[in-house]
C-alpha positions in Angstrom: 98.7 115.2 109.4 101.6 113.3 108.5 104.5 113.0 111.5 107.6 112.2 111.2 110.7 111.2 113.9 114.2 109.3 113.9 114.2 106.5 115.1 117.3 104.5 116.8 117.0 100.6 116.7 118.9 98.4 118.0 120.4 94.9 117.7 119.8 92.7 120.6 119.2 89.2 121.7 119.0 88.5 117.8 115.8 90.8 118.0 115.2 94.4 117.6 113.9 97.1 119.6 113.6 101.1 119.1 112.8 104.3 120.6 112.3 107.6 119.1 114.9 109.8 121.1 112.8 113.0 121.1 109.6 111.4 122.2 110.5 110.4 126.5 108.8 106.8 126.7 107.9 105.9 122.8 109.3 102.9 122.1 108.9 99.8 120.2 109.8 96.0 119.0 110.3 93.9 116.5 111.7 90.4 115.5 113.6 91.8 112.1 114.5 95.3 110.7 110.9 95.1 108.8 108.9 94.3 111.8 110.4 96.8 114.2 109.9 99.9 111.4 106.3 98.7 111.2 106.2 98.6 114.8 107.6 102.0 115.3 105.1 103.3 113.0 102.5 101.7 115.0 104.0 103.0 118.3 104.6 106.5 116.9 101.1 107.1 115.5 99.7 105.8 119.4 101.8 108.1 121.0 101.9 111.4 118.7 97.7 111.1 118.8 97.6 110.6 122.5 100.0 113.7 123.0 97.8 115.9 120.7 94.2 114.4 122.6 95.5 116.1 125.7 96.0 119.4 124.2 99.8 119.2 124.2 102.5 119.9 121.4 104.7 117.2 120.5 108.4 118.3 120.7 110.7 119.0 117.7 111.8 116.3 115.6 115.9 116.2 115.9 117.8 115.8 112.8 118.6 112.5 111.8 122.9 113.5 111.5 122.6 114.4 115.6 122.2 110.8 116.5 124.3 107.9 116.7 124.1 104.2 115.9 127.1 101.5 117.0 127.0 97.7 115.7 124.0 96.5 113.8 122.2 99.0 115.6 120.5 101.9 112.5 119.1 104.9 112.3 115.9 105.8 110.5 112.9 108.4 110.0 109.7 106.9 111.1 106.3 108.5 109.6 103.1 108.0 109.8 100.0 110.0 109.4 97.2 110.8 112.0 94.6 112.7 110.3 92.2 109.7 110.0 93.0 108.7 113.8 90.2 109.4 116.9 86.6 110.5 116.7 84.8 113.3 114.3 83.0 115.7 114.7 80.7 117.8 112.2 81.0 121.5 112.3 78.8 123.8 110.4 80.6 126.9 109.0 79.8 129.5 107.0 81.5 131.3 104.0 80.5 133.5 101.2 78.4 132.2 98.2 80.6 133.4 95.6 83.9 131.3 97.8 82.1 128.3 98.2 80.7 128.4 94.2 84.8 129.1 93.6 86.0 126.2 95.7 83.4 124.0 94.6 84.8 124.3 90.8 88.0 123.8 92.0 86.9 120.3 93.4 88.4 121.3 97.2 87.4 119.0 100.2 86.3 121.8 102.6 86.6 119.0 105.5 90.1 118.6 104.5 90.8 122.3 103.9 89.4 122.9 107.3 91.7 120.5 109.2 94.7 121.8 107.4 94.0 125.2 108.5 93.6 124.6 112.2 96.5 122.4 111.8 98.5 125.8 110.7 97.0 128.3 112.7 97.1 126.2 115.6 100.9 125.5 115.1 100.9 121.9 115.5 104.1 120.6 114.0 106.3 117.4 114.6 
């Protein structure tokens, strides 16, 4: 599930340091511009899974033209992608023969699928 979120960073004390203005205590820091957005990524990946671990929805992402940025401060999108993130667990399902013979020619991971439908029906956006 990939997430994405602006991101303001700013310029201070010749180092950087961000937070993601639609997520209340996500922040970040970094020594240079490629360290904090690497560090954001980090930060924003920690705090989207923890969010979803408790059962909670993660807020709307604002567009990136509402916010401001003043001196060497910038703006920037921050992604990263939790699917991979926490622990598994193996679930047994059951389908029709003639679906399962269909998506197995069509070379579909069925634990993929699976995730990407809860993810839908559940309504878990960022």
């Amino acid at each position: 599930m990939n997430i994405v979120y602006p991101a303001v960073c700013h310029f201070e004390d010749n180092g950087y340091w961000c937070d993601f203005p639609d997520l209340d205590g996500c922040f970040s820091q970094g020594d240079s511009e490629k360290e904090i957005v690497e560090n954001a990524k980090e930060a924003l990946e920690g705090y989207a899974f923890s969010i979803l671990e408790r059962g909670e929805r993660l807020p709307k992402a604002s567009a990136i033209t509402s916010l401001h940025a003043e001196g060497k401060d910038f703006l920037t999108y921050i992604s990263c992608d939790i699917s991979n993130r926490g622990k598994f667990v193996r679930k047994n399902v059951t389908i029709p023969e003639w679906l399962s013979v269909q998506a197995e020619k069509a070379s579909i991971n069925f634990s993929q699928t699976l995730q990407e439908s809860l993810i839908q029906k559940l309504g878990i956006t960022a």
